[in-house]
C-alpha positions as CSV (number, residue, x, y, z in Angstrom):
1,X,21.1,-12.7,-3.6
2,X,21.8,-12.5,-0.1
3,X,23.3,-15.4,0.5
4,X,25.3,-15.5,-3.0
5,X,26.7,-11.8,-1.7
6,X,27.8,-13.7,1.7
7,X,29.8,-16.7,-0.5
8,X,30.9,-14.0,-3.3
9,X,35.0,-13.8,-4.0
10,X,35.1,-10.9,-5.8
11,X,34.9,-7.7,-4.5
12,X,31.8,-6.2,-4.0
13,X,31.5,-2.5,-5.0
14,X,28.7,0.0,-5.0
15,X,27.3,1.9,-7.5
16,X,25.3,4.9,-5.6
17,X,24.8,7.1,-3.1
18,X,22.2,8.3,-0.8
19,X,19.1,6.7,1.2
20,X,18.7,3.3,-1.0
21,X,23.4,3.1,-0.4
22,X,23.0,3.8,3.2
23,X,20.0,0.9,3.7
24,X,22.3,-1.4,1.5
25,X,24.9,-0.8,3.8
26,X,23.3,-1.2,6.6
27,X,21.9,-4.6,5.7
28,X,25.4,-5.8,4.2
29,X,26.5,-4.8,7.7
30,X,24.1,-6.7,9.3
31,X,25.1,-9.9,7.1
32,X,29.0,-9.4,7.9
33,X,29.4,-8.8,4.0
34,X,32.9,-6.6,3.2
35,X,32.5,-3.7,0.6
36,X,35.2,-2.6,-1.4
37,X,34.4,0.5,-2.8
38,X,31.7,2.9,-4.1
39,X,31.1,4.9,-7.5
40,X,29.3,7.2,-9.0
41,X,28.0,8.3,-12.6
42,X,30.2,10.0,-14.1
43,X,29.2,14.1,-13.3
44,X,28.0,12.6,-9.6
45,X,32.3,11.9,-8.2
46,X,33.2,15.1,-7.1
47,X,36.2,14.3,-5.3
48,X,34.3,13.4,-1.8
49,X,33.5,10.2,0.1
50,X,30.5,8.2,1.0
51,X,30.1,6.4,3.9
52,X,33.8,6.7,4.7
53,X,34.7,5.4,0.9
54,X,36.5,7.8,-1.2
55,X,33.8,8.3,-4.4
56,X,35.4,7.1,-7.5
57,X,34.4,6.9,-11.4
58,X,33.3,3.5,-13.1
59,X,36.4,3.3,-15.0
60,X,38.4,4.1,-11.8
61,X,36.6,0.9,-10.2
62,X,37.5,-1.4,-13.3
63,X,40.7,-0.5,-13.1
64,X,41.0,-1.0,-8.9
65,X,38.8,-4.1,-8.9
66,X,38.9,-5.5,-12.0
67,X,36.0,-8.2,-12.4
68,X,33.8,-7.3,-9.5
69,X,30.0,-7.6,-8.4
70,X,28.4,-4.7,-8.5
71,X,25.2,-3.7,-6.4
72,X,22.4,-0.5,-7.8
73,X,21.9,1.6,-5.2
74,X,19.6,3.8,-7.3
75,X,16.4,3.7,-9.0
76,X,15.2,5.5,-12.6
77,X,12.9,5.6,-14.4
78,X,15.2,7.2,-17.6
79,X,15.9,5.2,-21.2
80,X,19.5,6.7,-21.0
81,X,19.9,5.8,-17.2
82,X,18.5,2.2,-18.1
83,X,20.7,1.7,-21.0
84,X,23.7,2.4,-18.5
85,X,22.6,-0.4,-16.0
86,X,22.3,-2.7,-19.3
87,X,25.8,-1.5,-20.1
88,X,27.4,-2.1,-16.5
89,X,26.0,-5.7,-16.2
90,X,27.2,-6.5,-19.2
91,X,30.5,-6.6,-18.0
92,X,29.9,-7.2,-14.9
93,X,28.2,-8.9,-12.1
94,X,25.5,-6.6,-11.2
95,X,22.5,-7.0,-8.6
96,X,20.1,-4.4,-7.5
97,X,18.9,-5.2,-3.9
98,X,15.3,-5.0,-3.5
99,X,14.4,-2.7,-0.8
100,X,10.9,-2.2,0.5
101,X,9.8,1.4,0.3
102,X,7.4,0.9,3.2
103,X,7.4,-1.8,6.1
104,X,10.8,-3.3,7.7
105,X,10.6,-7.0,5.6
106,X,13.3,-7.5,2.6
107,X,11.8,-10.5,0.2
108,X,14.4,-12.8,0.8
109,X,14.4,-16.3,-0.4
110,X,13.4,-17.2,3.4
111,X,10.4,-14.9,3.3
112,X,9.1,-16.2,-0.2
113,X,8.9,-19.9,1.7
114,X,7.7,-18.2,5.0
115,X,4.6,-16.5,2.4
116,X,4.2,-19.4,-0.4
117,X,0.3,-20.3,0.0
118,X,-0.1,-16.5,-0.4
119,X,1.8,-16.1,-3.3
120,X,0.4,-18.8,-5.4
121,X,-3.1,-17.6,-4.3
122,X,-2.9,-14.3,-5.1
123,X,-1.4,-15.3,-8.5
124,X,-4.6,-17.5,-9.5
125,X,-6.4,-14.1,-8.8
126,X,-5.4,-12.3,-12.3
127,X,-6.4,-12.9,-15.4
128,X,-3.9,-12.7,-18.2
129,X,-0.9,-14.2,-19.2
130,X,0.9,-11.2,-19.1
131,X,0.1,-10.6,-15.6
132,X,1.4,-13.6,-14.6
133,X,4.5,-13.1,-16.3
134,X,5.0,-10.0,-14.4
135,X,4.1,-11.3,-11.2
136,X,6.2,-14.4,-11.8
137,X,9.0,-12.2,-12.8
138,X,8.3,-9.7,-9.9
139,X,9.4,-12.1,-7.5
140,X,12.1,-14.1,-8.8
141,X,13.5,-10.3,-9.4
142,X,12.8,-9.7,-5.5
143,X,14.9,-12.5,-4.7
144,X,17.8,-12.8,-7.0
145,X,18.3,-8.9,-7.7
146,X,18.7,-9.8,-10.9
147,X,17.4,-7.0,-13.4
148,X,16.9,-9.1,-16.6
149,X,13.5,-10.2,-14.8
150,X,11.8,-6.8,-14.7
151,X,13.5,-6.0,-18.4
152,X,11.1,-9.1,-19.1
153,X,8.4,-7.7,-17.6
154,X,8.3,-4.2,-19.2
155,X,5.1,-2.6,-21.4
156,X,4.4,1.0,-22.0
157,X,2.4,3.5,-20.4
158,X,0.2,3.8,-22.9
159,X,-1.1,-0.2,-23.2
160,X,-1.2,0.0,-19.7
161,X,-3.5,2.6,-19.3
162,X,-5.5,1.3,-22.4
163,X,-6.8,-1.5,-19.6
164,X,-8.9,0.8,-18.1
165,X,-10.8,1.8,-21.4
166,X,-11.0,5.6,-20.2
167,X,-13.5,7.8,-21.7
168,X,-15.1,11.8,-21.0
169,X,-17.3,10.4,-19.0
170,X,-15.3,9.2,-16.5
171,X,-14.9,10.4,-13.0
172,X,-11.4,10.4,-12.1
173,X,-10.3,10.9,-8.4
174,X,-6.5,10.7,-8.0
175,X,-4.9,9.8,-4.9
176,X,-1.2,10.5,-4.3
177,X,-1.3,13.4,-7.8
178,X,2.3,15.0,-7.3
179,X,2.3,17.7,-9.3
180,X,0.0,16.8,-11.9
181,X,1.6,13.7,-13.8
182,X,-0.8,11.6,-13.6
183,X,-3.9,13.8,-14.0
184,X,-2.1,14.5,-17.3
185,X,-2.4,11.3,-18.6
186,X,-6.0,10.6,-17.5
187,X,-6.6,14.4,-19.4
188,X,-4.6,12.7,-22.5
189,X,-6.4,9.8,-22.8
190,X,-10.0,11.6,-22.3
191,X,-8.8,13.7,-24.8
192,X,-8.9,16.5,-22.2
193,X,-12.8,16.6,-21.6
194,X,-12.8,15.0,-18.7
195,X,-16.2,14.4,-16.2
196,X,-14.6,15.4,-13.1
197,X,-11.2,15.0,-11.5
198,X,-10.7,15.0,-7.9
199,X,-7.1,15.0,-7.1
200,X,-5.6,14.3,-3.5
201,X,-2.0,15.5,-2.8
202,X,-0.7,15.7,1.3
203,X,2.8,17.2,0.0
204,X,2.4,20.8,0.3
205,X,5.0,21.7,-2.2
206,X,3.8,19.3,-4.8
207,X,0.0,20.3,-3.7
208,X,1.3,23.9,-5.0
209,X,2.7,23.0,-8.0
210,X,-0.4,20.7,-8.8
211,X,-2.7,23.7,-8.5
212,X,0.3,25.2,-11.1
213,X,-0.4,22.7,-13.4
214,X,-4.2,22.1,-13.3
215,X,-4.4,25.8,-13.9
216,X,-2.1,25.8,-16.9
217,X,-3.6,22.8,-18.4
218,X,-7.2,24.6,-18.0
219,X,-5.9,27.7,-19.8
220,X,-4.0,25.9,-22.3
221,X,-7.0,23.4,-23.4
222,X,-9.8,25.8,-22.3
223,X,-11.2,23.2,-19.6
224,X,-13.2,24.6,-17.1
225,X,-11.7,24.9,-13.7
226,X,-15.1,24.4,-11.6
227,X,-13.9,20.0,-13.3
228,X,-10.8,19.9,-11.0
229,X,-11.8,20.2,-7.0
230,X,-7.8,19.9,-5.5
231,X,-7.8,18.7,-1.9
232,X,-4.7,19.2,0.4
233,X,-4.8,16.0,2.8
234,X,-3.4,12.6,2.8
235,X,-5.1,9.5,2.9
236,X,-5.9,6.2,5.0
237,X,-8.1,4.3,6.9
238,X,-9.2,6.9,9.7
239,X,-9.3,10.4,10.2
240,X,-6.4,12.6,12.5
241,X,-3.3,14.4,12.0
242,X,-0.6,12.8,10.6
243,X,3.0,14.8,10.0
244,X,4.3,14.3,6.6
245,X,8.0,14.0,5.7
246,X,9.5,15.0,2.6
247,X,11.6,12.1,0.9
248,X,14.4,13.7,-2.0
249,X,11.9,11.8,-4.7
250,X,8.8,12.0,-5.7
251,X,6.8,10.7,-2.6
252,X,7.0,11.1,1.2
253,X,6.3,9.0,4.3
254,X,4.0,10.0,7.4
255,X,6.4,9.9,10.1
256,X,5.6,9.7,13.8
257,X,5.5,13.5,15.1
258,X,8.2,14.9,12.5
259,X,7.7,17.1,9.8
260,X,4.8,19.0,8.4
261,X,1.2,18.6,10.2
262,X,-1.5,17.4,7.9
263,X,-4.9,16.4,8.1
264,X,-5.5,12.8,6.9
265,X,-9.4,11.0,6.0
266,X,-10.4,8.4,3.8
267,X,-12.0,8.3,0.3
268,X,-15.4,7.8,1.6
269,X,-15.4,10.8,3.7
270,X,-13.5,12.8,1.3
271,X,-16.2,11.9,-1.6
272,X,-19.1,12.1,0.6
273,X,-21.2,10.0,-1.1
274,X,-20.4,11.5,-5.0
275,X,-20.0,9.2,-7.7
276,X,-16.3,8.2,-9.1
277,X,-15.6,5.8,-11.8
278,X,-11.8,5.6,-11.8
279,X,-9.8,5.4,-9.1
280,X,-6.1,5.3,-8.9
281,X,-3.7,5.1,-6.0
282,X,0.4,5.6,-5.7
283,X,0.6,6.3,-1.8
284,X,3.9,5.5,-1.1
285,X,3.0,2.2,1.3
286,X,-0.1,3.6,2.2
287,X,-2.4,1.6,0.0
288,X,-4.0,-1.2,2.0
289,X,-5.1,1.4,4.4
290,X,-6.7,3.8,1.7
291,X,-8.8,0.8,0.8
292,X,-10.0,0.2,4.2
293,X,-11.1,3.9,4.0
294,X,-12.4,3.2,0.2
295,X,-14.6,0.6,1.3
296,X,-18.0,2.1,0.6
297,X,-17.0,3.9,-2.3
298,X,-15.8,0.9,-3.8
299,X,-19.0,-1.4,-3.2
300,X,-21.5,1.5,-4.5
301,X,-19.6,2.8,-7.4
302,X,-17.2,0.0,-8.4
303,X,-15.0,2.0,-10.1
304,X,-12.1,0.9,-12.3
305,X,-9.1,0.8,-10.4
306,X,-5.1,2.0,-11.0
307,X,-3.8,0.6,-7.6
308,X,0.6,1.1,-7.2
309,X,1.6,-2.5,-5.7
310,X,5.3,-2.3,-5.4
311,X,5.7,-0.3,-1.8
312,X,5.5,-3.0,0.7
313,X,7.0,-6.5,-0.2
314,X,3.8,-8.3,0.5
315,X,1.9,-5.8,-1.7
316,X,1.5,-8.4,-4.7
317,X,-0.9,-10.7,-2.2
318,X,-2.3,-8.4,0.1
319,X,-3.3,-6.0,-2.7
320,X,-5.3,-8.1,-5.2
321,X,-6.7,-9.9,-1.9
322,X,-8.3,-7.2,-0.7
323,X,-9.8,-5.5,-4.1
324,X,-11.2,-8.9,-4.7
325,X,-13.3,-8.2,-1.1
326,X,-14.4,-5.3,-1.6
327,X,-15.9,-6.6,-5.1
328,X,-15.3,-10.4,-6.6
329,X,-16.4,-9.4,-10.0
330,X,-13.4,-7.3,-10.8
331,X,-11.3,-8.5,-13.2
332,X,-7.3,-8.1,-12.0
333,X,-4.7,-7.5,-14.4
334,X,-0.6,-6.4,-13.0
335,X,1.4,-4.8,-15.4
336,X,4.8,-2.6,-14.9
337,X,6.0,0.3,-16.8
338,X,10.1,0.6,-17.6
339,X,11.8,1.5,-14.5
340,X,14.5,-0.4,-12.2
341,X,14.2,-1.1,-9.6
342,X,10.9,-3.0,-9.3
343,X,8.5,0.1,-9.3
344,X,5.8,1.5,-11.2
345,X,4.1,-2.4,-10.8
346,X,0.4,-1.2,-10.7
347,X,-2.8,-3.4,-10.5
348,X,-5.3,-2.7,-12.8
349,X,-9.4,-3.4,-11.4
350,X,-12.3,-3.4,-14.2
């Protein structure tokens, strides 16, 4: 995509602003590539300007640029938001950069030669076709930018979760919980009788609203609360102090000094030696390190595993690598929910 960006005779406009607009414009930079203009949604133009562009409407770019490529310089997880990209790049010539969420590396066509062996092994490590098909997809996507791959790619939340077979008896210990999503849908499909749940949030706004909703959901279903134990920390590969910064999304990053102090451990000192039978991860780039610090959990309980793999742009071979280590019988299984750009790519351990 790069290097068709660097040839490209139309003009190439933006569609976006904030954090992912300024890294695309920064690497364009880099590359020498000219940009002729940015817009916005319409709701999102406001008369003002964006990296000294004046911020202008779709159909004020079609009628400036004419036939143009267009680059996505924002992520969603909406039908209604999807449906809009579908619309754009069916008239036009659109790409959505692929930026890494965690680590420095962008997945170009030079890095997928430079990583090869890697690839091709880790691919022989799942089992399904369809997990092939989205790991296949995955990385042409990476390299081109082009969005019809992870279209391609797409199942719902629900089959996905089905992998895992969850029941009442399971033991579910949530790492990276936000405000309660995803401790929803384990409640949902344990028909909100669940074992235990241990849920792990480092955010301190979104540990507050989890609390919010756990207590809700209790009252609501008539759970008992003494199920839910909600622990404040992040997560890794050793225990310290790590400062955690707010991102305008979802998740967060743990920055070097900056932001707000909190204590990190790992999953085998945070269990203590108590049993779990599920365990998912979304950790924002910090997954390889939470399963160095899941390492003895792992080999005693062998849980079934919900582990996020679309962070770092060598997560879809270092990932499946190292759950295979920790235990060979597991059986690996990739699938990715609707979203663009390539997020919400999760491998599934049973």
């Amino acid at each position: 995509m790069w290097d068709k960006l660097k040839n490209a005779e139309k003009p190439i406009v933006l569609y976006g602003t904030g954090n992912a607009a300024e890294k695309i414009i920064d690497e364009l930079n880099k590359r020498d590539i000219a940009i002729a203009g940015i817009f916005a949604s319409d709701g999102f133009v406001r008369s003002r300007s964006f990296a000294g562009y004046p911020v202008i409407s779709y159909s004020d770019a079609k009628r400036q640029f004419g036939d143009m490529i267009v680059l996505l310089c924002f992520g969603s997880h909406l039908e209604s938001v999807i449906e809009n990209y579908r619309r754009i790049a069916g008239e036009q010539e659109l790409y959505a950069p692929d930026l890494p969420i965690a680590g420095g590396e962008l997945f170009t066509s030079e890095y997928e030669r430079q990583h090869l062996t890697e690839i091709e092994d880790a691919k022989a490590l799942f089992e399904d076709e369809q997990s092939i098909r989205v790991f296949e997809n995955t990385i042409r996507y990476k390299v081109s930018g082009k969005i019809d791959y992870l279209f391609d790619s797409d199942t719902d939340d629900a089959e996905n979760w089905s992998i895992l077979g969850l029941n009442s008896e399971d033991i579910f210990l949530d790492l990276g919980a936000y405000n309660g999503d995803t401790v929803g849908q384990f409640l949902a499909y344990t028909s909100y009788n669940p074992r235990m749940v241990y849920a792990v949030e480092p955010e301190h706004r979104n540990f507050r609203k989890l609390g919010e909703y756990v207590d809700s959901i209790c009252s609501e279903k008539g759970i008992e609360r003494d199920r839910f134990e909600l622990i404040n920390k992040a997560v890794g590969s050793s225990e310290c102090i790590v400062y955690f910064t707010k991102s305008t999304g979802r998740g967060g990053a743990v920055g070097k000094g900056k932001g707000s102090p909190v204590e990190m451990s790992t999953v085998d000192r945070i269990l203590g030696g108590r049993d779990v039978s599920v365990i998912k991860m979304d950790l924002e780039g910090q997954e390889p390190f939470a399963l160095e610090g899941a390492a003895q959990t792992i080999k005693r309980c062998k849980p079934k595993l919900l582990i996020s793999a679309y962070h770092r742009s060598d997560d879809l071979w270092v990932l499946p690598k190292m759950i295979k280590a920790l235990n060979p019988e597991y059986k690996l299984y990739l699938r990715k929910s609707p979203a663009i750009p390539a997020w919400e790519i999760n491998i599934y351990a049973i």
